[in-house]
C-alpha positions as CSV (number, residue, x, y, z in Angstrom):
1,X,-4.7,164.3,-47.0
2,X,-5.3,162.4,-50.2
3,X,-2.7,160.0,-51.8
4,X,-2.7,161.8,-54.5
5,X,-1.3,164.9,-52.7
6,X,1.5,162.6,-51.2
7,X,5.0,162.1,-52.7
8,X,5.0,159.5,-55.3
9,X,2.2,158.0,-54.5
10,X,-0.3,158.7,-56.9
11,X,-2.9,156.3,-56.8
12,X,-2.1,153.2,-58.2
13,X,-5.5,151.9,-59.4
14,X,-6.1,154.8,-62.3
15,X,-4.9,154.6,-65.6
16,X,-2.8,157.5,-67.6
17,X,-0.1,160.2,-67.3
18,X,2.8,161.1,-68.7
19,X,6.6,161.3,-67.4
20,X,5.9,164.0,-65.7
21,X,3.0,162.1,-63.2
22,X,5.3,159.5,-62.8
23,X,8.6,160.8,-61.8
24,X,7.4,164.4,-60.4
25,X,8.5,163.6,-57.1
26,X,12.1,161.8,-58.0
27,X,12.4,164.7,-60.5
28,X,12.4,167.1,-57.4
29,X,14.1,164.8,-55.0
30,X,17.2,164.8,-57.9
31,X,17.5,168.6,-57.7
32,X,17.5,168.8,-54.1
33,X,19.6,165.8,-53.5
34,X,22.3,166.8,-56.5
35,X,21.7,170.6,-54.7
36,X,22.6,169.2,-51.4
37,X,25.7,166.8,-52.4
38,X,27.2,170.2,-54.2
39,X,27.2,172.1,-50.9
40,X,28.3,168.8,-48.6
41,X,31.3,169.0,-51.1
42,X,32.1,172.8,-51.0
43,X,31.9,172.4,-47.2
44,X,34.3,169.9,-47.5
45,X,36.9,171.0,-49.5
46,X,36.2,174.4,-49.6
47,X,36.5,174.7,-53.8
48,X,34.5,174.5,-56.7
49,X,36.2,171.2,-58.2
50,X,35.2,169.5,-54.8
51,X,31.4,170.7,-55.3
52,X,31.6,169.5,-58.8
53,X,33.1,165.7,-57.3
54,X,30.2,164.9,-55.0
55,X,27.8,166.3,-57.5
56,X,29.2,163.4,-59.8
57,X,29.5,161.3,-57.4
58,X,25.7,161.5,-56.3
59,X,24.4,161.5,-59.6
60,X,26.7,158.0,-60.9
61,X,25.5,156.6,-57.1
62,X,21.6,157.0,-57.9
63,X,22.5,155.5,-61.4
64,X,23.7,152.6,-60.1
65,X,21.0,152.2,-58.0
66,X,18.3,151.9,-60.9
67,X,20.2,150.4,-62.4
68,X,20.8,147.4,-59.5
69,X,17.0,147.6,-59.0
70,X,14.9,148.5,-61.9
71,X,14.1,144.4,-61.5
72,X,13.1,145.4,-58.1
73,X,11.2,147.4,-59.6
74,X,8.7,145.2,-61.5
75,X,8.5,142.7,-58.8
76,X,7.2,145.6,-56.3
77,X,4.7,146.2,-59.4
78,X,4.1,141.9,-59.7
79,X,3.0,142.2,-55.9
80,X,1.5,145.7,-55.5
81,X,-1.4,145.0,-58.4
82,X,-2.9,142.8,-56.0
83,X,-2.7,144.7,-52.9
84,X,-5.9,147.0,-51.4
85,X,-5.5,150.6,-52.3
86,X,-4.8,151.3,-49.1
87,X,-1.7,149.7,-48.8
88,X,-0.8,150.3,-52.1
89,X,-0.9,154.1,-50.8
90,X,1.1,152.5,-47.8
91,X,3.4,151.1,-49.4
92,X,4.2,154.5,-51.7
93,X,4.4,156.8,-48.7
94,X,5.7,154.9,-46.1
95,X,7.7,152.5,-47.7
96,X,9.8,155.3,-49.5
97,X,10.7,156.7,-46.0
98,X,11.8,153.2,-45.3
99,X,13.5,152.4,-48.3
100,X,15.4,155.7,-48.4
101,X,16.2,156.5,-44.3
102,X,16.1,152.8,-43.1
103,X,18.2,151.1,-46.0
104,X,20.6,154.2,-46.7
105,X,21.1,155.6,-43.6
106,X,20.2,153.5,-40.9
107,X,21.3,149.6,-42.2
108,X,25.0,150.8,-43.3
109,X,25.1,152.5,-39.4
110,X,23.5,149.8,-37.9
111,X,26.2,147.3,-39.5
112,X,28.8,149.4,-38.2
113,X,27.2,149.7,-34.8
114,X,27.1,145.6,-34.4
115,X,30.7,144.7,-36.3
116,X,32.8,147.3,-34.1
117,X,30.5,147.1,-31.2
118,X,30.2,150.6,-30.3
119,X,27.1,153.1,-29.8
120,X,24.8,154.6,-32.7
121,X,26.2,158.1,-31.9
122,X,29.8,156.9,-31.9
123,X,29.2,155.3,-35.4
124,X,27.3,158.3,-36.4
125,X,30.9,160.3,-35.8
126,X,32.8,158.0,-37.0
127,X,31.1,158.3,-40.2
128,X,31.8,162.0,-40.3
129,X,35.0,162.1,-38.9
130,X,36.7,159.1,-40.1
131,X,34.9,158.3,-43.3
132,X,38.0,155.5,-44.4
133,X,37.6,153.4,-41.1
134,X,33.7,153.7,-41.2
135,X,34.4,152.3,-45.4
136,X,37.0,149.6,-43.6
137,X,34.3,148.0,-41.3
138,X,31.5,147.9,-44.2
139,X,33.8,146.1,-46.6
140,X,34.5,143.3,-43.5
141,X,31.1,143.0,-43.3
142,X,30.3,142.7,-46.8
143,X,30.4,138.2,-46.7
144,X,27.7,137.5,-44.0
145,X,25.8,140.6,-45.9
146,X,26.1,139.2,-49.4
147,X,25.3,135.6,-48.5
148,X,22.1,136.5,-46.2
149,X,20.9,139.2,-48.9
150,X,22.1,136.8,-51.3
151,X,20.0,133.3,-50.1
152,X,16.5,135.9,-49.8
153,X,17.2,136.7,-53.3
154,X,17.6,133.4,-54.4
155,X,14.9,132.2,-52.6
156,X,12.6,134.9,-53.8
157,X,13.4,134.1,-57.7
158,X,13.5,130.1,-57.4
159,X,9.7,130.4,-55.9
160,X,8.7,132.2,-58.5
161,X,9.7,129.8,-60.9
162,X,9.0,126.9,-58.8
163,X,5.1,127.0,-59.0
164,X,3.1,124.0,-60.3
165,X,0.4,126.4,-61.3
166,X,2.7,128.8,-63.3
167,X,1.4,128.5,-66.7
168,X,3.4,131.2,-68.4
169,X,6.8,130.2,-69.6
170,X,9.4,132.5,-71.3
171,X,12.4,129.7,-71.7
172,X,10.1,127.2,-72.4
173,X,12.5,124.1,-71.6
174,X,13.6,125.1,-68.4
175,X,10.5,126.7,-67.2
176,X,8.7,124.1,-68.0
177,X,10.4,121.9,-65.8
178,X,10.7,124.1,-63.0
179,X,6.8,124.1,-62.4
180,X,6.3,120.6,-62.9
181,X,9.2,119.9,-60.1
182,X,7.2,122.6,-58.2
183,X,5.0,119.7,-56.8
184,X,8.4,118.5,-54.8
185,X,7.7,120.2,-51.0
186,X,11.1,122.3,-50.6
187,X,12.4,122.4,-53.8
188,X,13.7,125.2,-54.1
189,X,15.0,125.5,-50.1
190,X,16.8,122.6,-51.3
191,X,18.4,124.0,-54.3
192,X,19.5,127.3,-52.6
193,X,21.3,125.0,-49.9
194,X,23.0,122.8,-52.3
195,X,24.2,126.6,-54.0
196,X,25.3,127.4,-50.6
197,X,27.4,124.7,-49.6
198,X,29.1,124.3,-53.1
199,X,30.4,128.4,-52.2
200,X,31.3,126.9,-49.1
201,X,33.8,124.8,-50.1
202,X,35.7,127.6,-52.0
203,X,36.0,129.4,-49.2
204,X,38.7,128.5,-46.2
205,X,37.3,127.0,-42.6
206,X,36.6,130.3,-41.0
207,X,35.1,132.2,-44.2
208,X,32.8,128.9,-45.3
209,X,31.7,128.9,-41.1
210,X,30.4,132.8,-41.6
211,X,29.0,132.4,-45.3
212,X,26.9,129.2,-44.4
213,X,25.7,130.9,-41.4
214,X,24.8,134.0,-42.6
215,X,22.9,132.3,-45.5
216,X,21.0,129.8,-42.8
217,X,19.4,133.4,-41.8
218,X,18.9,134.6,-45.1
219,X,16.9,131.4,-45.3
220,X,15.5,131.9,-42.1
221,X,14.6,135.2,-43.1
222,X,12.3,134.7,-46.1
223,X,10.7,131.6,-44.4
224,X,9.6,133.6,-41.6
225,X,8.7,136.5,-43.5
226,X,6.2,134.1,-45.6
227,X,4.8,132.7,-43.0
228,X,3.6,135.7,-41.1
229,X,3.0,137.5,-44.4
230,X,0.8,134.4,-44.7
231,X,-0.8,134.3,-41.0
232,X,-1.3,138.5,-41.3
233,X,-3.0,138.6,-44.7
234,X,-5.2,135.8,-43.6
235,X,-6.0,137.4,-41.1
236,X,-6.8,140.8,-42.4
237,X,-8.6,139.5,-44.9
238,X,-11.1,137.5,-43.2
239,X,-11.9,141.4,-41.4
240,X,-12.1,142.4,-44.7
241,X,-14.2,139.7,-46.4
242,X,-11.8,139.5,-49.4
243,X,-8.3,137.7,-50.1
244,X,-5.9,140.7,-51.2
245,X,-2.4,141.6,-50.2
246,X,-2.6,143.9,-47.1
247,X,0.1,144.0,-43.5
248,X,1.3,140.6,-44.9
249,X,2.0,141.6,-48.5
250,X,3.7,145.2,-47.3
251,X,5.6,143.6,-44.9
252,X,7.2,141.2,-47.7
253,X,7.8,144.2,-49.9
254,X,9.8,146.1,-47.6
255,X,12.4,143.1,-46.5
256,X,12.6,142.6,-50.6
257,X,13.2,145.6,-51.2
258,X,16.5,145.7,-47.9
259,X,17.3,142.5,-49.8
260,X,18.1,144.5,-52.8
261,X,19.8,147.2,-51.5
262,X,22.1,145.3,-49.9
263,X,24.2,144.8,-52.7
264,X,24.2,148.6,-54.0
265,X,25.0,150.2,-50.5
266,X,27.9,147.7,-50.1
267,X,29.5,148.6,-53.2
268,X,28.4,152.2,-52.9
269,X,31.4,152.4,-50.8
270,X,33.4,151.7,-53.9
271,X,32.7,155.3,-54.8
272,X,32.5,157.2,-51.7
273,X,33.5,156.9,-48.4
274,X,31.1,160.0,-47.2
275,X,27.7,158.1,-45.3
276,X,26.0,161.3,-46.5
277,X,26.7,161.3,-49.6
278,X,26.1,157.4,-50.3
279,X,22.5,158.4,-48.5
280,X,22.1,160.8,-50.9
281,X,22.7,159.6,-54.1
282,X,20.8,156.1,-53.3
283,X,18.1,157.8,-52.2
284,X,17.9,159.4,-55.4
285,X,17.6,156.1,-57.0
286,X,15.2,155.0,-55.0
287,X,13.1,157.8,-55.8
288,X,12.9,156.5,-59.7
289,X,12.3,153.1,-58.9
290,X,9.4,153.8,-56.5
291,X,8.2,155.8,-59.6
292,X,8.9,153.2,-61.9
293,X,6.6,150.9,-59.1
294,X,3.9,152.7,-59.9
295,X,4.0,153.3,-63.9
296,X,4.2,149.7,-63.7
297,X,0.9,148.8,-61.6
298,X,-1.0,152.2,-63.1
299,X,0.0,151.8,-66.8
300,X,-0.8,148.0,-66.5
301,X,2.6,147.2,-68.0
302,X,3.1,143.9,-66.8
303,X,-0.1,142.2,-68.2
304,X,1.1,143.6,-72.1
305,X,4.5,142.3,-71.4
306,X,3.8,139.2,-70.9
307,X,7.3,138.0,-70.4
308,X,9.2,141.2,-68.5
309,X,7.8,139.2,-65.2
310,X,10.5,136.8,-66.2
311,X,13.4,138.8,-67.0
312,X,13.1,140.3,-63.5
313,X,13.1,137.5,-61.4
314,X,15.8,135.8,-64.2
315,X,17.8,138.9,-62.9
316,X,17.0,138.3,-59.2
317,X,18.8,135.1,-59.1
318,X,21.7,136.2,-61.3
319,X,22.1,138.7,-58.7
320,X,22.0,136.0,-56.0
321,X,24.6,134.5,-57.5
322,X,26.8,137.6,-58.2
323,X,26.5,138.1,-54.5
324,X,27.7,134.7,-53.5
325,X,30.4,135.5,-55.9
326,X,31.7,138.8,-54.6
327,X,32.8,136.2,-51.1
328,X,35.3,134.9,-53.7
329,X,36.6,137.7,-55.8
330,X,35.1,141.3,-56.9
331,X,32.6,141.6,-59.3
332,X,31.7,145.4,-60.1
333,X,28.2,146.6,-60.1
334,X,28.3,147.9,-63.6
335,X,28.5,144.2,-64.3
336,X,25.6,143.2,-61.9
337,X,23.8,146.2,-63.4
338,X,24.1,145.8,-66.6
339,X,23.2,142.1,-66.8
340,X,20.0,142.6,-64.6
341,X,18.9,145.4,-67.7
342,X,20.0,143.0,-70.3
343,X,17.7,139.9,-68.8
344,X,14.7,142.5,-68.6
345,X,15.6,144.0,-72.1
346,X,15.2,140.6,-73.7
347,X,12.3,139.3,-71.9
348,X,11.2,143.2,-72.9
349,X,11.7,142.2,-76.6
350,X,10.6,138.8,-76.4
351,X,7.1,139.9,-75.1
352,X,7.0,142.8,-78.4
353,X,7.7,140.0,-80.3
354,X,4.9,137.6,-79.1
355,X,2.2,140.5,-78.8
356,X,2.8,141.3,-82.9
357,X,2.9,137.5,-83.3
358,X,-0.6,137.4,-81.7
359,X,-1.9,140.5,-83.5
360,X,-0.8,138.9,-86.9
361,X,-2.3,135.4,-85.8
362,X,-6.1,137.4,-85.2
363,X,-5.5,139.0,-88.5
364,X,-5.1,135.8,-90.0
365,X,-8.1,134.4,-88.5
């Protein structure tokens, strides 16, 4: 089967399409999905009103997760342009099974399964039966979750900013700085600590214990993960004769992208207490920003923006930060979501701006 012929993964080296070559697959995956949350609320309540509920629920739910991840989004695109085509088609088959069963359905029973130490099945009932003591556990879960997902994050956006061979800069002063500190070994592991403990200290004995911990992991987490990303793609690519993104790259991919989703199937719970129907309308999302992944790489939209690189991983670490935040009060994900856009809007704008500034400058000359 050709990866053309797969969902959403039309191949990511060729140029072209419209909206309709892009978002076929989410497209079809909304009407089934909105389909399926309809009858999940007839079944449930028996009425029309109740079908009409979970329909809105499912739709608002896959809003808020493009919304939470379009930066996602263009840092899939930042990494995937340099991967082989074969794992490029990997990654837009295979990772879309991951990103929508593992990450929707699996991580929110998995948490359950580990905080009230009881069986997979027995969590899988409890999220039918008893949807507001399965919503319970997530929510006392949601500090060691938003401090781990929160440090990876962090880490993830720093590094990219942190790179003594970065010659791109979008906020000129800061950036500027950032990559000539770059040269310091552990900058940026440093910072993210020093974040860390200052959150710390707001919290009381017991929370601060939990919150530093679960952050050492985060830590722990992306270390590891570049390391053997590292050790993998080395190693693949001295079979291959040629240094691109292969296991290593798609294995970094798929822990960003659980990163991300940490914060949107937390607060998903915000909005339903129904497993099923969080797994529905998420997934939904995810569809879009898969398809977004690849207009990005195909379209070559990141090399005319010059700046939208920026934006995204500006909206990383805002989200980092939001995440620590939420150990200390509630912070609603239309406000995580809608800075994320704003940050990629701008840099968005700024790059128009700087292209016309270019194309004026040649007519000049």
């Amino acid at each position: 089967m050709s990866a053309k012929s797969l969902p959403g993964a039309a191949s990511a080296t060729a140029g072209g399409g419209g909206f309709f070559h892009f978002f076929r697959w989410a497209l079809i995956v909304t009407v089934l999905g909105l389909a399926l949350g309809a009858l999940l609320g007839w079944q449930s309540t028996g009425t029309l009103l109740g079908a009409l509920t979970v329909f809105l629920v499912c739709a608002v739910l896959a809003v808020l997760e493009i919304s939470l991840s379009f930066d996602n989004a263009i840092v899939n695109a930042n990494k995937l342009k340099e991967m082989r085509p074969e794992w490029q088609h990997r990654f837009l088959t295979w990772g879309i099974v991951i990103a929508v069963f593992g990450m929707r359905v699996v991580f929110p029973l998995l948490i359950v399964v580990i905080a009230a130490r009881i069986g997979p099945w027995q969590a899988i009932v409890l999220a039918a039966t008893e949807p507001s003591e399965y919503a319970r556990i997530m929510r006392e879960a949601h500090l060691p979750i938003a401090a781990f997902g929160g440090t990876f994050l962090m880490m993830v956006g720093l590094t990219f900013f942190f790179d003594h061979e970065k010659d791109v800069h979008w906020v000129q002063w800061l950036e500027k700085r950032m990559a000539g500190y770059a040269t310091i070994r552990g900058i940026e592991v440093g910072v993210v600590l020093v974040i860390v403990l200052g959150f710390a200290r707001l919290l009381d004995e017991a929370a601060a214990e939990v919150f530093v911990n679960a952050a050492i992991w985060g830590l722990l987490a992306f270390l590891l993960v570049e390391v053997l990303g590292g050790l993998l793609d080395s190693r693949d690519a001295a079979r291959q004769g040629a240094l691109k993104g292969g296991v290593g790259a798609f294995l970094y991919l798929e822990v960003l992208d659980a990163s991300f989703s940490f914060d949107g199937v937390i607060g998903a719970f915000a909005l339903s207490q129904n497993l099923f129907v969080i797994a529905i309308g998420l997934g939904i999302g995810a569809m879009y920003v898969r398809s977004m992944t690849i207009m990005l790489v195909e379209k070559g939209t990141l090399a005319h923006y010059r700046f939208l690189e920026h934006g995204a991983f500006y909206a990383i670490i805002v989200l980092a930060v939001v995440m620590f935040a939420q150990s200390l009060m509630h912070i609603p994900e239309i406000v995580t979501g809608l800075g994320g856009a704003t940050l990629i809007g701008v840099s968005w704008w700024s790059s128009v701006r700087w292209n016309r500034s270019q194309a004026n400058g040649d007519r000049a000359g």
